[in-house]
C-alpha positions in Angstrom: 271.3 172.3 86.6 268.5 174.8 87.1 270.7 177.5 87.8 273.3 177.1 85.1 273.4 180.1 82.6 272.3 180.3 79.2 273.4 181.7 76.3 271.3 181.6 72.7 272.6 183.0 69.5 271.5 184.0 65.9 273.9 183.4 63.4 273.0 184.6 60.3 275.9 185.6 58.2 278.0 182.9 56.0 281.6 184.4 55.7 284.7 184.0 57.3 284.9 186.9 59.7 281.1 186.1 60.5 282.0 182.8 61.3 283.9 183.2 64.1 281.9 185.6 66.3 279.2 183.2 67.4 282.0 180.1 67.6 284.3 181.8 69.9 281.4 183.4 72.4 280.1 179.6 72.4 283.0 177.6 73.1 284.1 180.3 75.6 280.5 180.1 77.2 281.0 176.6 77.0 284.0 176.6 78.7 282.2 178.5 81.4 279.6 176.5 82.3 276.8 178.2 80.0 274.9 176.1 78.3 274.9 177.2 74.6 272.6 177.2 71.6 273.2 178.3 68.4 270.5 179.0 65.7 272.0 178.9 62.0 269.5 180.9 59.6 270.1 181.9 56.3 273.5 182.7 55.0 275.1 181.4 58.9 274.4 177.7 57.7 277.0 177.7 55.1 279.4 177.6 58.2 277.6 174.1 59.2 278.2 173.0 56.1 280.3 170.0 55.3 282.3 171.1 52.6 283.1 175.3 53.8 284.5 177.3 51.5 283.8 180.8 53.7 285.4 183.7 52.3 285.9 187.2 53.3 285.6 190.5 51.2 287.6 193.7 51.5 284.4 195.3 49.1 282.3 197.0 51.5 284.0 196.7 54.3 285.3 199.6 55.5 286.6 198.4 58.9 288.5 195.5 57.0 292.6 196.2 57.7 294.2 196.2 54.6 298.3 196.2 54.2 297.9 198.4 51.5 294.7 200.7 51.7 293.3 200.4 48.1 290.5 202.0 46.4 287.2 200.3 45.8 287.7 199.9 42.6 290.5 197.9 42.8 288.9 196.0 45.4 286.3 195.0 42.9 288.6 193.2 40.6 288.7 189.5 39.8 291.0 187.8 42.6 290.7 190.7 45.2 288.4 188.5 47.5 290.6 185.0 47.0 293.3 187.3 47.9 291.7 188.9 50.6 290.5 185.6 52.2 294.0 184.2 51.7 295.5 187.3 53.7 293.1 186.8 56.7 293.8 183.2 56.9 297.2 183.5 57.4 297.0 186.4 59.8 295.0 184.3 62.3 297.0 181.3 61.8 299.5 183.7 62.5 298.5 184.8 65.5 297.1 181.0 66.7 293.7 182.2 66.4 292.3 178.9 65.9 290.7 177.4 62.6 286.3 177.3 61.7 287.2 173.6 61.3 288.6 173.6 64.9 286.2 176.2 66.7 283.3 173.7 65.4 284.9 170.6 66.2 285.4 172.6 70.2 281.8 173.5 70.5 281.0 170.1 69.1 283.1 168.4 72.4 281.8 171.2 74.8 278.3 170.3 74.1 277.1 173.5 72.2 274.4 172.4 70.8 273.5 173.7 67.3 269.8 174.0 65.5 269.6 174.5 61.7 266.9 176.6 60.4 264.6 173.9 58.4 262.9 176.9 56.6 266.5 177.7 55.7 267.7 174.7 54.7 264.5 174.0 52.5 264.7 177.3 51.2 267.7 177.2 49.4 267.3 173.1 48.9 270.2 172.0 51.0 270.1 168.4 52.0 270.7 167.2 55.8 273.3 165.1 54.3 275.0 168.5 53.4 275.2 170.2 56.5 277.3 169.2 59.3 276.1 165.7 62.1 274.5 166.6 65.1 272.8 169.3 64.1 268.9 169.5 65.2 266.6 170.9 62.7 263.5 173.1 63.7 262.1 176.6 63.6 261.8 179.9 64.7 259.6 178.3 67.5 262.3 176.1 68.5 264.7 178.7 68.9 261.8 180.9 71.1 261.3 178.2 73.3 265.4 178.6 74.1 265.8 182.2 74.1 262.6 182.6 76.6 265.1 180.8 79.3 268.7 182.2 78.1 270.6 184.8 80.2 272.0 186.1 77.5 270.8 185.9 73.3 273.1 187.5 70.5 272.0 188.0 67.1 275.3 187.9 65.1 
């Protein structure tokens, strides 16, 4: 459709809170008609990754809700960001927020489609066979040549 909307976005950042900004304004687009991109560049492509281990860290994050507020040198002990990442897990399961696993599988169904960086992924040696099926691997050109025509593009 010529006149369907476009979203592109930039997702550069590999932890769990990062994860889910650019998943849940895709599968929403999605689920709106847009037709989605995402660009995974540096530290974003461990959340295409087969095997995720995304973690979050209370240590330098200021915004980060804490039961307890603690000091930053506690938050710099061994254990603090298991723990932390353990604690955010549960509250969104908690709350039904749904899981990385799921929000990929979603955009995935809805057609999102997804482009690895292959400067990235040669850069810190991953293999194809690494990172998620489906994904298209190009450049910064690539990505250009979709932003050019997006309505909308987010650098997350």
């Amino acid at each position: 459709m010529a006149d369907q909307k476009k979203l592109a976005i930039i997702a550069t950042k590999g932890t769990l809170d990062f994860a889910y900004p650019p998943l849940i304004l895709a599968t929403t687009a999605a689920a709106l008609d847009y037709d989605v991109t995402i660009f995974w560049t540096f530290y974003g492509l461990q959340v295409v990754k087969k095997e995720r281990n995304l973690k979050i860290s209370p240590l330098g994050n200021p915004g980060m809700p804490m039961p307890v507020p603690m000091p930053v040198l506690v938050q710099i002990l061994p254990g603090m960001e298991a723990m932390a990442t353990v604690m955010m897990k549960q509250k969104m399961a908690g709350k039904g927020v749904a899981s990385i696993d799921t929000l990929l599988e979603m955009a995935i169904e809805s057609e999102v489609k997804m482009i690895a960086c292959q400067m990235t992924v040669d850069l810190f040696d991953f293999k194809h066979s690494e990172l998620i099926d489906g994904l298209e691997y190009a450049g910064a050109a690539r990505f250009f040549e979709i932003a050019q025509d997006a309505n909308i593009t987010l650098f997350i």
